[in-house]
Backbone as JSON, one array per atom type, in Angstrom:
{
  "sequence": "XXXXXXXXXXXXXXXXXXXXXXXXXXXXXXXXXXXXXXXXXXXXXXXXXXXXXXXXXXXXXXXXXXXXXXXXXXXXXXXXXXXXXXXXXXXXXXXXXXXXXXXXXXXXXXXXXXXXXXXXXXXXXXXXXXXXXXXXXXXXXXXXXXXXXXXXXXXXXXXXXXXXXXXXXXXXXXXXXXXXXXXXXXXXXXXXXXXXXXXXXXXXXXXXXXXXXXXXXXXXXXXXXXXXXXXXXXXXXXXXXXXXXXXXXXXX",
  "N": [[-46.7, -109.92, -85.11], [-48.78, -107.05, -85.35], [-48.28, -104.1, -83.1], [-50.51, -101.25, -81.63], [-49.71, -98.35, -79.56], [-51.81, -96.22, -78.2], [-52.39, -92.8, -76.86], [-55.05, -91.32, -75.04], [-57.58, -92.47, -75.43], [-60.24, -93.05, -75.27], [-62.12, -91.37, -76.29], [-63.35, -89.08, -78.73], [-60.57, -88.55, -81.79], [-58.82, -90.26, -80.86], [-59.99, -92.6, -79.98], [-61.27, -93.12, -82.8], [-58.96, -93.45, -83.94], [-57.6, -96.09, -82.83], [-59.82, -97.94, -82.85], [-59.87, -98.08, -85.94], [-57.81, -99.34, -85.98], [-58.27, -101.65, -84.71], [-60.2, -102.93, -86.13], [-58.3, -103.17, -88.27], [-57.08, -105.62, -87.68], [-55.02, -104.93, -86.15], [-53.35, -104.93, -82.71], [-53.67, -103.27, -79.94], [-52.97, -101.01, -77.37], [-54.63, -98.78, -75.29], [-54.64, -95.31, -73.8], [-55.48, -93.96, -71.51], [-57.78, -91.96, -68.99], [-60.66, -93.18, -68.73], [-62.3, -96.55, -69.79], [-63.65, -97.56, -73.11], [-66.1, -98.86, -73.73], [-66.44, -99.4, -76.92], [-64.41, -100.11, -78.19], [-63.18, -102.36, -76.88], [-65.51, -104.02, -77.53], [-65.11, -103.91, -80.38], [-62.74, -105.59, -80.24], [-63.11, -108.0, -79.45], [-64.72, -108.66, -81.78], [-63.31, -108.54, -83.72], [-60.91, -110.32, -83.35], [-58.38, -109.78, -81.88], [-56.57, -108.4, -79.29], [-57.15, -105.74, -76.68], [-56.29, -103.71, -74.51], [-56.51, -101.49, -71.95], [-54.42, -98.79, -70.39], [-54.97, -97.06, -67.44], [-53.67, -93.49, -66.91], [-52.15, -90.47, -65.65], [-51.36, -88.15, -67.49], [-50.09, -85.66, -67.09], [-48.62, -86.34, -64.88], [-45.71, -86.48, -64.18], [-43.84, -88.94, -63.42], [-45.9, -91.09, -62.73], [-46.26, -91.1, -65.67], [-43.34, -92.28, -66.53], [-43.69, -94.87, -64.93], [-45.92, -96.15, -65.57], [-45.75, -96.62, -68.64], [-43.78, -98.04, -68.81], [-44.07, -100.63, -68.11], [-46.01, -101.02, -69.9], [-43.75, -101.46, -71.89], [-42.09, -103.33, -71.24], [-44.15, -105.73, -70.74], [-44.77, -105.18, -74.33], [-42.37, -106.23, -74.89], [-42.29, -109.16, -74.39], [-43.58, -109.99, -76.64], [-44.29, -111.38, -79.81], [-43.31, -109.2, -81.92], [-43.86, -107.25, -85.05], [-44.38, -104.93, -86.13], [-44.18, -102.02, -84.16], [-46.37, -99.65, -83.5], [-46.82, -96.02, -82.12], [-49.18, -93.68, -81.05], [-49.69, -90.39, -80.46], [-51.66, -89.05, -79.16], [-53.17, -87.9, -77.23], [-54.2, -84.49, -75.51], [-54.57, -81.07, -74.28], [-56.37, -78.0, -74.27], [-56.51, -76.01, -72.13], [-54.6, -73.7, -70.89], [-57.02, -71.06, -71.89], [-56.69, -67.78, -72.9], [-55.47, -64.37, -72.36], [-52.13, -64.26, -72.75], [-50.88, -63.28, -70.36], [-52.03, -63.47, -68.61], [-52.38, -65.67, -67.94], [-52.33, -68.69, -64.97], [-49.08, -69.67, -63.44], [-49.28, -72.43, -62.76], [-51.12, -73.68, -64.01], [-49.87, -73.16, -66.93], [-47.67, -74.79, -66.82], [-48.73, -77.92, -66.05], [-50.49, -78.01, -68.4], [-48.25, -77.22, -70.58], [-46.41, -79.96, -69.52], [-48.72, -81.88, -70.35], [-48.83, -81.47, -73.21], [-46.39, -81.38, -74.79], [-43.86, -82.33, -73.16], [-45.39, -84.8, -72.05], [-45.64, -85.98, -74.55], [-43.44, -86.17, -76.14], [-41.51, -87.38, -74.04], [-42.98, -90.28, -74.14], [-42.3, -90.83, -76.48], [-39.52, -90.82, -76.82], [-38.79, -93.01, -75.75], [-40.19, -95.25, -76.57], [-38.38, -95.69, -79.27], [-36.35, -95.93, -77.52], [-36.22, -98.34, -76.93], [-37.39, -99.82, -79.43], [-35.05, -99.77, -80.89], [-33.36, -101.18, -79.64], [-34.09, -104.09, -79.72], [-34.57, -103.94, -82.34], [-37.11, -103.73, -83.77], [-39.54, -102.93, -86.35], [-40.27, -99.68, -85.61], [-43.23, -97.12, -85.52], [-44.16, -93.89, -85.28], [-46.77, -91.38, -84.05], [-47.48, -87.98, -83.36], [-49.67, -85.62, -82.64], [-50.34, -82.82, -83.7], [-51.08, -79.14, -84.54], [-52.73, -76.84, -86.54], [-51.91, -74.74, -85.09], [-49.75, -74.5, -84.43], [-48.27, -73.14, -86.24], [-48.89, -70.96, -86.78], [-49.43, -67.52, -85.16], [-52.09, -67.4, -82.2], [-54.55, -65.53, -81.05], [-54.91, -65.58, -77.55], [-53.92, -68.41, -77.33], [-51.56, -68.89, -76.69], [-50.09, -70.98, -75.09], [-51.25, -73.09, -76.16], [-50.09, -73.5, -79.02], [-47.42, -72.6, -79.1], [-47.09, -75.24, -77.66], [-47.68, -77.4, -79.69], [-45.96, -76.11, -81.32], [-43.41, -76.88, -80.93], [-43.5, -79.8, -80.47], [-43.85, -80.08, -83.56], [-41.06, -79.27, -84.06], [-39.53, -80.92, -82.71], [-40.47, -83.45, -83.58], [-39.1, -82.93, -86.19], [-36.67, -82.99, -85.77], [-35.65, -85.29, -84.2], [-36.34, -86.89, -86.21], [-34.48, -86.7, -88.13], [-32.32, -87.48, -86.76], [-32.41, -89.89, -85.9], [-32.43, -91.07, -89.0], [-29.57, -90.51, -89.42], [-28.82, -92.4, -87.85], [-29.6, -94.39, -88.86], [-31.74, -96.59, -88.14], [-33.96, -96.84, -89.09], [-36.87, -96.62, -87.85], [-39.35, -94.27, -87.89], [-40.64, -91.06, -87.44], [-43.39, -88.93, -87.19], [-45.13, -85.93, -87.59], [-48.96, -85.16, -86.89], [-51.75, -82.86, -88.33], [-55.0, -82.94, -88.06], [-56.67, -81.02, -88.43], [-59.39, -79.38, -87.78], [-61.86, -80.39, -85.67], [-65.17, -82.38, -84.58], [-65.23, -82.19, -81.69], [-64.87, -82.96, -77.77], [-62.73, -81.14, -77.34], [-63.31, -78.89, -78.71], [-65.72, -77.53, -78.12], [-64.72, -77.28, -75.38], [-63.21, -75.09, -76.81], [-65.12, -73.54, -77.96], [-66.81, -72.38, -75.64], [-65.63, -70.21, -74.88], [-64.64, -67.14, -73.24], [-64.62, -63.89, -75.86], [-62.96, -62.24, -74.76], [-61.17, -63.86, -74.02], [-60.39, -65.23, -75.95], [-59.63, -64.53, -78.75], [-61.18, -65.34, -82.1], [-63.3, -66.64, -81.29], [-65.89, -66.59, -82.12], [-65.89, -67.13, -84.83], [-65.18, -70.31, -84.45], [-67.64, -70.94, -82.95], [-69.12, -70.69, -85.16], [-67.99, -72.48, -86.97], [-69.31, -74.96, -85.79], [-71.68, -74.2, -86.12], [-72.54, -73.89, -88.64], [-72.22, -76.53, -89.55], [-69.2, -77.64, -90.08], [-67.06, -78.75, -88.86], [-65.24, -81.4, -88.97], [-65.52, -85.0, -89.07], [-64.46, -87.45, -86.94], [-64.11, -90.31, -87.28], [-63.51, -90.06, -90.26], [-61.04, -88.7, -89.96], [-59.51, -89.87, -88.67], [-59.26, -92.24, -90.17], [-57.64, -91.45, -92.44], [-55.44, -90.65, -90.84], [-54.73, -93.42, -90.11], [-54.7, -94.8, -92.64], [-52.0, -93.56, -93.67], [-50.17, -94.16, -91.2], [-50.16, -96.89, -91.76], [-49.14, -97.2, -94.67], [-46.26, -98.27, -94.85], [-43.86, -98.04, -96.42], [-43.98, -95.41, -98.06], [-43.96, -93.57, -96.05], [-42.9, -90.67, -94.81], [-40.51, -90.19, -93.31], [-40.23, -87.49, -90.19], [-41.9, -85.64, -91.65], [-44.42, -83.3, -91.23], [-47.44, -84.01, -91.65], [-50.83, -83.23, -93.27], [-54.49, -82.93, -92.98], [-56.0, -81.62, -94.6], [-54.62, -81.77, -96.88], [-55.5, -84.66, -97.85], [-58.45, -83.74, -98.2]],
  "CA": [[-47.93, -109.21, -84.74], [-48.56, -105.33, -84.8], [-48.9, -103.21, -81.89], [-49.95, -99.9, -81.66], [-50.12, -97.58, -78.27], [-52.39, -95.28, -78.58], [-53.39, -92.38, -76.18], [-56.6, -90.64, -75.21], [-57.91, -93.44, -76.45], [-61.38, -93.2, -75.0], [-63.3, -90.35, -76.93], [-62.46, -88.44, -80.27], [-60.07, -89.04, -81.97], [-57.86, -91.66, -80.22], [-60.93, -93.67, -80.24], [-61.49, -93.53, -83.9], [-57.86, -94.48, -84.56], [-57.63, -97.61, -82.25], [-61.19, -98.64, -83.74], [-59.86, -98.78, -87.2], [-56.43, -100.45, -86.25], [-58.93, -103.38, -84.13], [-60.75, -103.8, -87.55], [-57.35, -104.01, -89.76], [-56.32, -106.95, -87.13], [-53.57, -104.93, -84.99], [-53.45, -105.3, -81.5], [-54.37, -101.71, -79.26], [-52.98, -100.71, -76.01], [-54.91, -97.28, -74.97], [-54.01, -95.49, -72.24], [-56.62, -93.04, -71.01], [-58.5, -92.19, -67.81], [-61.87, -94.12, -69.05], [-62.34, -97.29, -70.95], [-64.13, -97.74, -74.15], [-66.83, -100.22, -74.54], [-66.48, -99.79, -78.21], [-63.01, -100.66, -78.23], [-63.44, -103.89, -76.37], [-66.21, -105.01, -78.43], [-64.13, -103.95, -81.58], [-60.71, -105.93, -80.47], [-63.48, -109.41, -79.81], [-64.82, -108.65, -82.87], [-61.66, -109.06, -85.15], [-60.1, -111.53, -83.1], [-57.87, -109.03, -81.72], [-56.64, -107.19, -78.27], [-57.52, -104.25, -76.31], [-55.5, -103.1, -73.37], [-56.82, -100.27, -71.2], [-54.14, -98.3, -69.06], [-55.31, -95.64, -66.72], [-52.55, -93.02, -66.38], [-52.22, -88.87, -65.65], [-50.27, -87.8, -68.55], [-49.71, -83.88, -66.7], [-47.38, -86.4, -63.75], [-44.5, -87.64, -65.06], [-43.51, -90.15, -62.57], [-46.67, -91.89, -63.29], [-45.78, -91.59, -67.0], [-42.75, -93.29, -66.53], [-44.27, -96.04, -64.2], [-47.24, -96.6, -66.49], [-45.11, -97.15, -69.84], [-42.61, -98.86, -68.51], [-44.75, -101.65, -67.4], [-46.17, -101.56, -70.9], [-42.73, -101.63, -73.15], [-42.21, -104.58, -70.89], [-45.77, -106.52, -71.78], [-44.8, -105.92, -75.42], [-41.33, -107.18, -75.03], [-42.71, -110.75, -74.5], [-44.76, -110.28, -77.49], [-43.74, -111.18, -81.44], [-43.57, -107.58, -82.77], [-43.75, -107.32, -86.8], [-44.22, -103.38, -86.1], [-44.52, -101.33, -83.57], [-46.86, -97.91, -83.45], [-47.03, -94.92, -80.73], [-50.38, -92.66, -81.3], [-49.65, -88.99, -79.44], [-52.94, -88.33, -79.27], [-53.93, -87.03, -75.78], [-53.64, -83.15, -75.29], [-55.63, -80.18, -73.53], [-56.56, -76.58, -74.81], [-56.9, -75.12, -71.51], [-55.55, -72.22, -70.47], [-57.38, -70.26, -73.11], [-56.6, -66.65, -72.35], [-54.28, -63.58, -72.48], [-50.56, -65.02, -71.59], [-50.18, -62.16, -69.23], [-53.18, -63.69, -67.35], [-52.23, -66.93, -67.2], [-51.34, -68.56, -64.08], [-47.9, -70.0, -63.79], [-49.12, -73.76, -62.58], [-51.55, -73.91, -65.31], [-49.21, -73.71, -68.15], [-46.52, -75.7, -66.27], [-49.9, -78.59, -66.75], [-50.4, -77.8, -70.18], [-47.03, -77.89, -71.53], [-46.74, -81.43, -69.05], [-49.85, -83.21, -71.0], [-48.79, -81.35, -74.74], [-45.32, -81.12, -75.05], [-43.26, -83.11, -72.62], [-45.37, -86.25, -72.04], [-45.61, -87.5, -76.08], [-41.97, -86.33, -76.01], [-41.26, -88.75, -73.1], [-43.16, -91.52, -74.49], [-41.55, -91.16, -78.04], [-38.09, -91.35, -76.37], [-39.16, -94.4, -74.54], [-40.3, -95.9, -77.41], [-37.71, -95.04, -79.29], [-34.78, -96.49, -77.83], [-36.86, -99.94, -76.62], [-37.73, -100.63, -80.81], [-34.08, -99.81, -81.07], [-32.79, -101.81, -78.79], [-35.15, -104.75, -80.07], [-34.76, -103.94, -83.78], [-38.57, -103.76, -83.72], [-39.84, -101.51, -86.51], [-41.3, -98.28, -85.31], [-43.84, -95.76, -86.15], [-44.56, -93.1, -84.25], [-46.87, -90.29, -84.57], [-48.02, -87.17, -82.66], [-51.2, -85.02, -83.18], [-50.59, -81.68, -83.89], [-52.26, -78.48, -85.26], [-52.2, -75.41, -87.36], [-51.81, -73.31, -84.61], [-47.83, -75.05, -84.33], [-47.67, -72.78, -87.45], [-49.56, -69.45, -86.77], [-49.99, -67.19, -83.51], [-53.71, -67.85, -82.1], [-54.74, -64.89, -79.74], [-55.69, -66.38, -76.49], [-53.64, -69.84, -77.7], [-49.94, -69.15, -76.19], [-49.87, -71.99, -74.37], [-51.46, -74.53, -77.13], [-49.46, -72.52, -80.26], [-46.18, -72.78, -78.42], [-46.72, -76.76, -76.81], [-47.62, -77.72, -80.38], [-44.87, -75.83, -82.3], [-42.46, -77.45, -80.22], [-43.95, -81.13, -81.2], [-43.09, -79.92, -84.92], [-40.03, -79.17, -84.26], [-39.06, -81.96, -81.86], [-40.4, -84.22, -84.99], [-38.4, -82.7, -87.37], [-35.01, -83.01, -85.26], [-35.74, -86.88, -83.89], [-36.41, -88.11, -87.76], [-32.99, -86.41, -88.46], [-31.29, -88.66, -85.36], [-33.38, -91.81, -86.81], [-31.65, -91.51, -90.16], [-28.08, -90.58, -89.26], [-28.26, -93.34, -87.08], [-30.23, -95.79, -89.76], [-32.51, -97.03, -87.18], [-35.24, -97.57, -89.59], [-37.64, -95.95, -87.04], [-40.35, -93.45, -88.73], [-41.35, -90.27, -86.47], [-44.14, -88.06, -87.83], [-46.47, -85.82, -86.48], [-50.23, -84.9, -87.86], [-52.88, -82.11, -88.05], [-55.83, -83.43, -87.91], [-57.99, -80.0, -88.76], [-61.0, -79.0, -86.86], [-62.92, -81.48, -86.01], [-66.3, -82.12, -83.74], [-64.78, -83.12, -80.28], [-64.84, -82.51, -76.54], [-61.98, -80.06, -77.44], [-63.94, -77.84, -79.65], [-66.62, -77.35, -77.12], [-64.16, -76.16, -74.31], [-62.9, -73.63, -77.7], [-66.91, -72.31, -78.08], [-67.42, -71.65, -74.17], [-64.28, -69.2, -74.14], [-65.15, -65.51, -73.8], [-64.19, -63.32, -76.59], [-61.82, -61.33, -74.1], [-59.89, -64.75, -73.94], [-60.2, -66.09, -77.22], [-60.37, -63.7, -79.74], [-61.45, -66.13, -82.51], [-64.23, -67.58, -80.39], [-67.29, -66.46, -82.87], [-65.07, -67.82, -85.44], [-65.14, -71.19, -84.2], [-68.61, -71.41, -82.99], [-69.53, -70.64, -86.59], [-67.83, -73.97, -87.13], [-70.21, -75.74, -85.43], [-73.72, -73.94, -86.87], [-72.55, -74.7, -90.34], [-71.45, -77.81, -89.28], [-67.79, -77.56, -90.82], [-66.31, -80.1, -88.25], [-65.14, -82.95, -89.42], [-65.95, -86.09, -88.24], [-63.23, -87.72, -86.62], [-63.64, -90.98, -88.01], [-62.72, -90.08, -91.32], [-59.8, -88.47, -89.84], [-58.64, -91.14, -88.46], [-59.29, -93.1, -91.19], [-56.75, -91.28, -92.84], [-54.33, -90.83, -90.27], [-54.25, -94.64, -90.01], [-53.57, -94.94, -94.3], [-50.96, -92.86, -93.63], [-49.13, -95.14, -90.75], [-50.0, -98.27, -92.58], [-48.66, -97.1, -96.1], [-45.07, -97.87, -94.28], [-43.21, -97.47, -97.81], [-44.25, -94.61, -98.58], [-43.94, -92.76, -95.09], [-41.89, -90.12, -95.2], [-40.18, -89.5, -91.31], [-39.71, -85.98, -89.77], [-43.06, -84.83, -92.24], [-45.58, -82.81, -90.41], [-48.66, -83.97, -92.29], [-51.55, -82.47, -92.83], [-55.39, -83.41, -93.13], [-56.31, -80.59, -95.54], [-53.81, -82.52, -98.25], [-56.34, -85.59, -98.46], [-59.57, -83.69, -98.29]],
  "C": [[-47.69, -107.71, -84.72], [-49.12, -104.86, -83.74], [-49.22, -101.89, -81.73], [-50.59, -99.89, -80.23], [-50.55, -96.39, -78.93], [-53.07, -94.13, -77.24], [-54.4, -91.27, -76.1], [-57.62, -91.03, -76.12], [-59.39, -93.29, -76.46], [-62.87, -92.73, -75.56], [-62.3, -89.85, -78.34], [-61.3, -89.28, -80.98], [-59.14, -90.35, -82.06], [-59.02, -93.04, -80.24], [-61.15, -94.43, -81.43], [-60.16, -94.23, -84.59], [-57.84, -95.58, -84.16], [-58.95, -98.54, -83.07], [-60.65, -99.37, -84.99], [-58.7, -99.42, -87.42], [-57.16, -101.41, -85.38], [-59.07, -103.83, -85.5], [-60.03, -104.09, -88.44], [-56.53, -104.87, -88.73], [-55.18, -106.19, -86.39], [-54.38, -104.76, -83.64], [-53.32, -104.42, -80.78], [-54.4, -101.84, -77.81], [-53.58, -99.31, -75.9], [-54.65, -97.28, -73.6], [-55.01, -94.24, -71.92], [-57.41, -93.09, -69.69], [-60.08, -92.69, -67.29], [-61.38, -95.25, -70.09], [-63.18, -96.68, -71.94], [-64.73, -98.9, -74.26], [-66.65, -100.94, -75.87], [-65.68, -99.93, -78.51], [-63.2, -102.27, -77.65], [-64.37, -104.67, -77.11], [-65.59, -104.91, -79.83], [-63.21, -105.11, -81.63], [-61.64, -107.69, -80.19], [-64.28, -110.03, -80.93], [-64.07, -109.68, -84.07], [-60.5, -109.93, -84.21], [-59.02, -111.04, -82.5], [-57.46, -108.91, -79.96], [-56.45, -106.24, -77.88], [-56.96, -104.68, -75.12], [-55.9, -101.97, -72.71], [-55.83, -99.98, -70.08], [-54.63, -97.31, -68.77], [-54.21, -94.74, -66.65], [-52.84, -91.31, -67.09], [-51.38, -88.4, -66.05], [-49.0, -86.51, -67.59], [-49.02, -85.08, -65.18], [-46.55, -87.5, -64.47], [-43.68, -88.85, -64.35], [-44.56, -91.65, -62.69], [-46.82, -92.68, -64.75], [-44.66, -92.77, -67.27], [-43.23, -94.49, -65.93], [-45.19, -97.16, -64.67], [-46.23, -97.47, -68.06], [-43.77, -98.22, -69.69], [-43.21, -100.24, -68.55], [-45.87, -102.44, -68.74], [-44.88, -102.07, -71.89], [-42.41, -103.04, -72.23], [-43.15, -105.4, -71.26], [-45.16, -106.65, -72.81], [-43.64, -106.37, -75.3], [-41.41, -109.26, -75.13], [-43.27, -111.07, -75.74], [-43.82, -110.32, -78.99], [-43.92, -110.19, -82.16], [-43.13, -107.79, -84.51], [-43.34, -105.79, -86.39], [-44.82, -102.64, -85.13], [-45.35, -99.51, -83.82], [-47.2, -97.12, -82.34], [-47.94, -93.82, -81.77], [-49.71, -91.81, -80.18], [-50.89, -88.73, -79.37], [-53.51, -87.1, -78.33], [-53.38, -85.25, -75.23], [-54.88, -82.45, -74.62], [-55.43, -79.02, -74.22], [-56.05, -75.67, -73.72], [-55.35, -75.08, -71.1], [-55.72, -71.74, -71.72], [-57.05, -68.58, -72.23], [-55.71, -65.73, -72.74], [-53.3, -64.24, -71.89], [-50.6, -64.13, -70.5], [-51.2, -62.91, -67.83], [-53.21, -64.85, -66.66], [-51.49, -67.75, -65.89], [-50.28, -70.05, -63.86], [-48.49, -72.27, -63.46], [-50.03, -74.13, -63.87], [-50.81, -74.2, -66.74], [-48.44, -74.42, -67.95], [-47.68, -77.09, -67.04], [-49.55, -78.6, -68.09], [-49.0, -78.0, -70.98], [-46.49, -79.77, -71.0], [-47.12, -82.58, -70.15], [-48.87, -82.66, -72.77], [-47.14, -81.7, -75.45], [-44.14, -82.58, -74.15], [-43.65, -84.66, -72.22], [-45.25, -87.0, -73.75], [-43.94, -87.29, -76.28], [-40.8, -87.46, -75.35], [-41.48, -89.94, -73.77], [-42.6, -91.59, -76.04], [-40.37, -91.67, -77.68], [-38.11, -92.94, -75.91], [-39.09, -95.74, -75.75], [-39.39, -96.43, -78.6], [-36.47, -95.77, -79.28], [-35.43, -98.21, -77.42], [-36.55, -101.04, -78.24], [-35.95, -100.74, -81.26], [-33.31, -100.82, -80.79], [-33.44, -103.38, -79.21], [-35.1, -104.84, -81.26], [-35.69, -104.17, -83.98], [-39.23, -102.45, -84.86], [-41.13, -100.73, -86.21], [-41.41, -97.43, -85.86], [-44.26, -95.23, -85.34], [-45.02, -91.85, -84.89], [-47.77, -89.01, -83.59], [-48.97, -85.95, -82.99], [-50.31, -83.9, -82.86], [-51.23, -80.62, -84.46], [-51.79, -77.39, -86.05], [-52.07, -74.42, -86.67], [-50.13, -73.89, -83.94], [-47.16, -73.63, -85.08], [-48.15, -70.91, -87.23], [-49.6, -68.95, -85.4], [-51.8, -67.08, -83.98], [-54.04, -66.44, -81.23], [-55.21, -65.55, -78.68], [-55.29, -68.11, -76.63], [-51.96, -69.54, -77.58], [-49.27, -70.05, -76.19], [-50.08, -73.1, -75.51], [-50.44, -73.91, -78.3], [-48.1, -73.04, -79.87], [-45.51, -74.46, -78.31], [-46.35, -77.26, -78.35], [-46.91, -77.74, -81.69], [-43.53, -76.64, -81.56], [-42.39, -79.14, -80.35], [-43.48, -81.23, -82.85], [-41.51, -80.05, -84.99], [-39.01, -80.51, -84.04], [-39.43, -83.64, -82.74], [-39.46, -84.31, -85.76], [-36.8, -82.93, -86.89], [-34.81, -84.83, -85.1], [-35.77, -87.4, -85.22], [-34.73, -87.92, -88.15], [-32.36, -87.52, -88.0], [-31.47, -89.85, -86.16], [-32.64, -91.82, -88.21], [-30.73, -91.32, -90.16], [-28.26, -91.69, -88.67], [-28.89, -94.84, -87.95], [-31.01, -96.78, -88.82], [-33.43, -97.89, -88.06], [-37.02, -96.99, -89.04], [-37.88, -94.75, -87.78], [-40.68, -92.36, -87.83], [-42.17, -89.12, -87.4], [-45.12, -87.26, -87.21], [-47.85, -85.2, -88.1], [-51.04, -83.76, -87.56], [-54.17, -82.35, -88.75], [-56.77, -82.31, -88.44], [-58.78, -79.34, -87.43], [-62.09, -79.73, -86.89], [-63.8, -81.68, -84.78], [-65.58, -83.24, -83.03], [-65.17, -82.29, -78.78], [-64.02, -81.19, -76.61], [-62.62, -78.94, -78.23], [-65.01, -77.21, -78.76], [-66.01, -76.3, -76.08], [-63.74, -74.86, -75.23], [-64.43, -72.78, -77.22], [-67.09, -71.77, -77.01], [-66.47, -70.81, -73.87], [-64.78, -68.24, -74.12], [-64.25, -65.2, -74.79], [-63.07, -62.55, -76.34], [-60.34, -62.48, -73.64], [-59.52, -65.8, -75.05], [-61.14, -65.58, -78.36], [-61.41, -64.1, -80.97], [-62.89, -66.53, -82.3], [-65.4, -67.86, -81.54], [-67.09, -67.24, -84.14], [-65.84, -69.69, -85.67], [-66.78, -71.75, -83.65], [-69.95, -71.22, -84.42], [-69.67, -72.53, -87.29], [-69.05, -75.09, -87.24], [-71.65, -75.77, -86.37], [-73.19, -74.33, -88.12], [-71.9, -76.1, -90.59], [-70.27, -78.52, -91.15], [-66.63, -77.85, -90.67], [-66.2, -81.48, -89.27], [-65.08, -83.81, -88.8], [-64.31, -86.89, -87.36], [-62.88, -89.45, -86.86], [-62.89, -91.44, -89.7], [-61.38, -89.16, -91.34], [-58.98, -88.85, -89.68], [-58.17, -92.08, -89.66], [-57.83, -92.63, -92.39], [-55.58, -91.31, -92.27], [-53.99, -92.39, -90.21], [-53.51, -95.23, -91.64], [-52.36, -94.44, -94.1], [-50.42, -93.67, -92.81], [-48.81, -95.85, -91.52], [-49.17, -98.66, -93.94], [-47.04, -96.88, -95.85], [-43.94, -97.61, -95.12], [-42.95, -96.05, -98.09], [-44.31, -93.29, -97.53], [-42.78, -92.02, -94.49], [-41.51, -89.33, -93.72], [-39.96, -88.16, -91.21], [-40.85, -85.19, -91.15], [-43.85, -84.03, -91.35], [-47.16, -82.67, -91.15], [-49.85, -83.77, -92.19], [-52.87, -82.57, -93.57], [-56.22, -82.73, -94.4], [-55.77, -81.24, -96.82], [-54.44, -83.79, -98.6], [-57.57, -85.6, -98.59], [-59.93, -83.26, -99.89]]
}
């Protein structure tokens, strides 16, 4: 059987991926602080299941507590292939660094940086340990790659996800694991996160007019056909090339 974990499962993105791994028959733990109706009716749909954990990415005691309690669950279970979605991240603080204050980005790097880090490790040495093969992949963006004004904090979390990709696939093939780690940029696409971008002032996110341009010429992309790709891309496990940082622009 396949499994993927997927989180921030509930809205955007994470939604649209779990959706279209119910309908190709794998089996979808999300972990988010709402369910999803349309996940549950998806996974009795296709004959399938859906898993809802609750858990507060930004405390890491909970993180561990929460995943633990899943890599156990699937241990009982006949794994063909295991998958870990990174999905779940935050924008905020938008602002000058100088302005930002110190518990805020502590947060922010928490949810962006250190929890999909955590749960990759986790994952990680379990499939290892298990000879279970794993794919693992973590959302990232084009601002990994560029400075943002008023995007320190996201620019920084998310270059650090690149990197922390590109070193772990290394490990994974000296050590012949078999285990796949990749991360993705997804674009600009119409979400909850784009919204908190438009309401920034201009004095904390230079960009801003930029981005609510986006919107009026509606130049979001949907996020099911983002998914839709990010999921070809797991699935095509041949052809998936570990420690990549792939990028949504290359299949539009």
């Amino acid at each position: 059987m396949k499994y993927a974990v997927v989180t921030g499962v509930s809205r955007g993105l994470g939604e649209s991926v779990a959706k279209i791994l119910l309908d190709q028959g794998t089996h979808v733990i999300g972990v988010s602080r709402s369910s999803s109706e349309t996940l549950i009716k998806s996974a009795e749909k296709n004959n399938v299941t859906f898993q809802q954990y609750s858990c507060d990415l930004g405390d890491l005691k909970a993180i561990e507590d929460t995943f633990t309690n899943i890599i156990n669950d699937l241990s009982s279970q006949d794994l063909s292939t295991l998958f870990l979605v990174n999905n779940a991240a935050v924008i905020d603080p938008v602002d000058q660094a100088m302005n930002i204050k110190s518990e805020d980005l502590a947060y922010h790097i928490q949810v962006n940086t250190i929890a999909p880090i955590v749960l990759m490790n986790m994952f990680l040495k379990k499939s290892t340990e298990k000879q279970v093969p794993f794919i693992g992949v973590t959302i990232t963006s084009g601002a990994a790659e560029r400075p943002v004004y008023g995007w320190s904090a996201y620019c920084s979390s998310k270059a650090s996800i690149n990197m922390y990709t590109k070193t772990v696939a290394l490990e994974q093939a000296e050590l012949n694991t078999g285990n796949k780690v990749i991360a993705f940029s997804p674009g600009i696409m119409d979400t909850d996160m784009q919204n908190k971008i438009r309401s920034s002032s201009p004095k904390e996110f230079a960009d801003v007019d930029t981005f609510r341009k986006y919107k009026k010429n509606n130049l979001l992309k949907g996020t099911d056909d983002v998914g839709g790709i990010l999921v070809d891309i797991l699935t095509d496990e041949t052809s998936l090339e570990s420690g990549k940082i792939y990028n949504v622009k290359d299949y539009y």
